[in-house]
MDAnalysis code that builds the backbone (N, CA, C; Angstrom):
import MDAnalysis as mda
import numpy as np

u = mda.Universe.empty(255, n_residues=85, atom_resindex=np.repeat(np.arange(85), 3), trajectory=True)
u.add_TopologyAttr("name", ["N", "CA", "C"] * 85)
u.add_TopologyAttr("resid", np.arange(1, 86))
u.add_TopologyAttr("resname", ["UNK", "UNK", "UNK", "UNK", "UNK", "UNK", "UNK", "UNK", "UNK", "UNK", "UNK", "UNK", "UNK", "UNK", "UNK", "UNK", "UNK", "UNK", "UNK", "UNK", "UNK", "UNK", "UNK", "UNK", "UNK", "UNK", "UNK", "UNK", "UNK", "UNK", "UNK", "UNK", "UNK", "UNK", "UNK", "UNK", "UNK", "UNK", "UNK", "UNK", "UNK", "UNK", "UNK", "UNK", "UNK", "UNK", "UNK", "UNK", "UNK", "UNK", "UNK", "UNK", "UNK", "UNK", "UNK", "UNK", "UNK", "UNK", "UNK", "UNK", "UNK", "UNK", "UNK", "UNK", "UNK", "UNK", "UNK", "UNK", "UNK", "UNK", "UNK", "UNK", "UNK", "UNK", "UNK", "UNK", "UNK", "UNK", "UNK", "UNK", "UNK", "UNK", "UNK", "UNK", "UNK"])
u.atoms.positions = np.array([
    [0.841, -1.180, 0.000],
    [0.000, 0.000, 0.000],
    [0.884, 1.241, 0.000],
    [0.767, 2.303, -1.257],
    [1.372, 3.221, -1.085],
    [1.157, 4.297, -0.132],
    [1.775, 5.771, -0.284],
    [1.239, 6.358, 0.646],
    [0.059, 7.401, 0.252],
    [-0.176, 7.532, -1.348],
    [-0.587, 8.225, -2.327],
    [-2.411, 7.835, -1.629],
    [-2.603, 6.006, -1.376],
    [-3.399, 5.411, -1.393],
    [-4.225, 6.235, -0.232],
    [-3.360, 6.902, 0.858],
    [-4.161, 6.742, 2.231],
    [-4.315, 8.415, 2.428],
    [-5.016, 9.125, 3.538],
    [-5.402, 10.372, 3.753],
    [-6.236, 10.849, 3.176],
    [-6.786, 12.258, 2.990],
    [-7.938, 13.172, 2.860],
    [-7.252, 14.230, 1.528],
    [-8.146, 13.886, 0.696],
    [-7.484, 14.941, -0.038],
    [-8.501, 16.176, -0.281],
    [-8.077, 17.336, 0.077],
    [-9.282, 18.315, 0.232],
    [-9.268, 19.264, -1.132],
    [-8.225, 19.151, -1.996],
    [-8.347, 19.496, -3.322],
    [-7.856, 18.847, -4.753],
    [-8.439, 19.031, -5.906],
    [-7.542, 18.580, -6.741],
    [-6.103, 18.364, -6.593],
    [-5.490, 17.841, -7.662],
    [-4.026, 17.798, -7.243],
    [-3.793, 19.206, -8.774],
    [-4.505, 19.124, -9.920],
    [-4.304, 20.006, -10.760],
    [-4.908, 21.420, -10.462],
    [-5.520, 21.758, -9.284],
    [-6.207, 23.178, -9.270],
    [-4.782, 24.068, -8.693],
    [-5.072, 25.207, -9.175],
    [-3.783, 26.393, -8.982],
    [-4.173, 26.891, -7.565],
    [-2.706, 27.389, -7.239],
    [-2.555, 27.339, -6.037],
    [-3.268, 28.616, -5.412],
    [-3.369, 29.921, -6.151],
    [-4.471, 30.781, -6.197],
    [-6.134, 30.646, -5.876],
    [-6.514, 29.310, -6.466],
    [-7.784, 28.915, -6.548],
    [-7.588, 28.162, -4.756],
    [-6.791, 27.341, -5.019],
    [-6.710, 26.922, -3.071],
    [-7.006, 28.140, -2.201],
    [-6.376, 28.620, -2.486],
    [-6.507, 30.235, -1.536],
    [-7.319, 30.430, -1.561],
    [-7.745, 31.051, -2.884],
    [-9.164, 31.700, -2.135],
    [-10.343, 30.671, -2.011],
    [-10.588, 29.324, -2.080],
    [-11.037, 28.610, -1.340],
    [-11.332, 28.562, 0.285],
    [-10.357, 28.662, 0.490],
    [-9.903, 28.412, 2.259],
    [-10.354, 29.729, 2.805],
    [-10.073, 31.189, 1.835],
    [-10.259, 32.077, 2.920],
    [-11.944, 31.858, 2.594],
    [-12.757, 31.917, 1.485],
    [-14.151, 31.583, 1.343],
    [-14.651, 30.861, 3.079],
    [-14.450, 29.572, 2.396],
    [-13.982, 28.365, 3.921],
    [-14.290, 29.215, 5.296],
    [-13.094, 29.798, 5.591],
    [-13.329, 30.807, 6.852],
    [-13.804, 31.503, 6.845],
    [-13.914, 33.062, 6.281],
    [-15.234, 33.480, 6.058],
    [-16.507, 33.168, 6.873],
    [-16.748, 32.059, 6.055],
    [-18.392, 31.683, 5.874],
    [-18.427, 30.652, 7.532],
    [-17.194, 29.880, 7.632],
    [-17.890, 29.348, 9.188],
    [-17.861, 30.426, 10.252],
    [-16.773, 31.577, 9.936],
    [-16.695, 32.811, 11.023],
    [-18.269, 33.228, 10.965],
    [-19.134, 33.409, 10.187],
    [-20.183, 33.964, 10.108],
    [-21.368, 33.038, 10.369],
    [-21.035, 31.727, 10.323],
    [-21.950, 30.510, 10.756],
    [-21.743, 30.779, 12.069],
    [-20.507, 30.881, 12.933],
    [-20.089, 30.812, 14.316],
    [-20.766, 32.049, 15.013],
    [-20.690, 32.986, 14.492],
    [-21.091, 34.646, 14.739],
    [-22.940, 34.224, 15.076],
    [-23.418, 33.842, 14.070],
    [-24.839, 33.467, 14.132],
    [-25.062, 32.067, 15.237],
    [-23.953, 31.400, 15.413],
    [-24.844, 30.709, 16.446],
    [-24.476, 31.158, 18.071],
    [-23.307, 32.517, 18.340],
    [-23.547, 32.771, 19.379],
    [-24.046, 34.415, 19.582],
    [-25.176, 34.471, 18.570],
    [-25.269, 36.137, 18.996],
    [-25.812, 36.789, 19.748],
    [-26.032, 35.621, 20.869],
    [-26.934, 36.361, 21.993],
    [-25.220, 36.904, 23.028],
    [-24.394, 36.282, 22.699],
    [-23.486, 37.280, 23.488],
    [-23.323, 38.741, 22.622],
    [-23.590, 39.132, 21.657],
    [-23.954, 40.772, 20.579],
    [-24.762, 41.099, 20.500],
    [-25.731, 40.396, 20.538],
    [-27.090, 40.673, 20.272],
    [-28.078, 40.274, 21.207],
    [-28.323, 40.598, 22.913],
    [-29.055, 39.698, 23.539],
    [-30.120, 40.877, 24.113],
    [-30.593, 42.182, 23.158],
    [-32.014, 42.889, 23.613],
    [-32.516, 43.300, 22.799],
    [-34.280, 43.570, 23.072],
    [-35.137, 43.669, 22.244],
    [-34.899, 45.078, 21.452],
    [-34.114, 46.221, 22.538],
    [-34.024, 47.378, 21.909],
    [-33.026, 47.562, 20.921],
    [-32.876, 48.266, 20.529],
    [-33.603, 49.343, 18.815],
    [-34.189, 47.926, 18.506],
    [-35.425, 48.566, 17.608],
    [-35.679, 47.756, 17.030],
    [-35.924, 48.372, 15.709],
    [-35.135, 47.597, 14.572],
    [-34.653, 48.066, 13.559],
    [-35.622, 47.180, 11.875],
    [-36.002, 48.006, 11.523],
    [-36.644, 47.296, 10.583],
    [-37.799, 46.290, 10.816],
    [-38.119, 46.978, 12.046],
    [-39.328, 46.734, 12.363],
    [-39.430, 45.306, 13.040],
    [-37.982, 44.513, 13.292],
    [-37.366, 43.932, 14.183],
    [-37.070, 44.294, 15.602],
    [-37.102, 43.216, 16.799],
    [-36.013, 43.508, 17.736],
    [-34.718, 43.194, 17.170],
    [-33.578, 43.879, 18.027],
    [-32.237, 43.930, 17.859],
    [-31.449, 42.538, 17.106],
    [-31.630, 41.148, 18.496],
    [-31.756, 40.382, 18.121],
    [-31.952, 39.428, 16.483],
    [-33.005, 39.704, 16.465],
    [-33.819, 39.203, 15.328],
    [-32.989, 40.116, 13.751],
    [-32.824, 41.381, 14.151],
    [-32.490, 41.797, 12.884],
    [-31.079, 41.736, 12.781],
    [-30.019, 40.837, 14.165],
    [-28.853, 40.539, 14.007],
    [-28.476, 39.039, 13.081],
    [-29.844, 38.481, 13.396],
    [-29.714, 37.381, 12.820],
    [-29.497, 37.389, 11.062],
    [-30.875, 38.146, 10.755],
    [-31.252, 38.148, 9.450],
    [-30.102, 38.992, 8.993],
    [-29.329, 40.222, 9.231],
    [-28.039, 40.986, 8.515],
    [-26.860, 39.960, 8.364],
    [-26.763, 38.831, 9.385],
    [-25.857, 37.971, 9.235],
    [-26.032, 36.578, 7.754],
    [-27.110, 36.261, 8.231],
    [-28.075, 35.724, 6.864],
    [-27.455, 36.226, 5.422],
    [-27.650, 37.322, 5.284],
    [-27.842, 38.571, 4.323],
    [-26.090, 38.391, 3.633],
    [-25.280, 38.512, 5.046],
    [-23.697, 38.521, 4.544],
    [-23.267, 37.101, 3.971],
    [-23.828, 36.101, 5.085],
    [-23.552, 34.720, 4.290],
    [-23.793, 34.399, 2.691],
    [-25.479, 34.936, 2.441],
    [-25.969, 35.052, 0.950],
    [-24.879, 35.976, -0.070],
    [-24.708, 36.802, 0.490],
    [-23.771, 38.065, -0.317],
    [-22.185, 37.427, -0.487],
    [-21.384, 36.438, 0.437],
    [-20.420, 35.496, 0.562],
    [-20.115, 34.556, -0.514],
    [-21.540, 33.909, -0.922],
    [-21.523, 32.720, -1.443],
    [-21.855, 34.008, -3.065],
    [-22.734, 34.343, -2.668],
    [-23.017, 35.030, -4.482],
    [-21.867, 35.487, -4.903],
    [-20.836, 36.232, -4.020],
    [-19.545, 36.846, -4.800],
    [-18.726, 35.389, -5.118],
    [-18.689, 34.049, -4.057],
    [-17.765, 33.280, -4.764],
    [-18.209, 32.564, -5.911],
    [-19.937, 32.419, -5.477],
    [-20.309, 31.989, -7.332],
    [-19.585, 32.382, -8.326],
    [-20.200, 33.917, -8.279],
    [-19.486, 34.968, -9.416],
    [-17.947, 34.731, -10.005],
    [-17.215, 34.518, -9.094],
    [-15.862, 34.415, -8.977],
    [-15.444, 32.826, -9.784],
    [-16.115, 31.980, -9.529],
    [-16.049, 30.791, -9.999],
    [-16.339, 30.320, -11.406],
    [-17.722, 30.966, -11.697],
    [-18.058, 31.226, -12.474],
    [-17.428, 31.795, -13.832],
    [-16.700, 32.881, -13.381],
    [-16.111, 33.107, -14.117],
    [-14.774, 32.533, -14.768],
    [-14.188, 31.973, -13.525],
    [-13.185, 30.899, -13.863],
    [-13.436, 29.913, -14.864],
    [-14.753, 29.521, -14.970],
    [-15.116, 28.378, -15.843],
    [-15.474, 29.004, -17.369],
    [-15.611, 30.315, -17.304],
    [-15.885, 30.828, -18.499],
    [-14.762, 30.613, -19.390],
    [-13.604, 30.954, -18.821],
    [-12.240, 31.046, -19.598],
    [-11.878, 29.939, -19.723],
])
């Protein structure tokens, strides 16, 4: 058994080393903002302002929402375009 055979391979072996990158920072990013949303009652733990016709809370959630969506649409874009060329 070689050694080629065994471990995790988390990318192509032909993708450029550019495209790794900005993979990974994507990657972080997006769990920093998964992580942010599952503890935001330590940022976000009162009803006041209430913003958009939200409590505080509630409209911390949904702006975080909002950045994740806006995250993934720019790396679409980005990808996307990679495949064009």
């Amino acid at each position: 058994m070689s050694d080629k055979e065994c471990g995790i391979r988390v990318f192509r072996s032909d993708l450029p080393q550019s495209v790794r990158t900005r993979n990974l920072i994507f990657f972080f990013i997006l769990c920093a903002i998964i992580l942010i949303q599952c503890c935001y009652w330590l940022f976000a733990n009162s009803v006041q302002p209430i913003l958009l016709g939200m409590p505080f809370g509630m409209f911390f959630i949904v702006l975080f929402i909002f950045f994740e969506f806006l995250a993934l649409l720019v790396l679409y874009l980005i990808e996307c375009k990679d495949y064009e060329d």
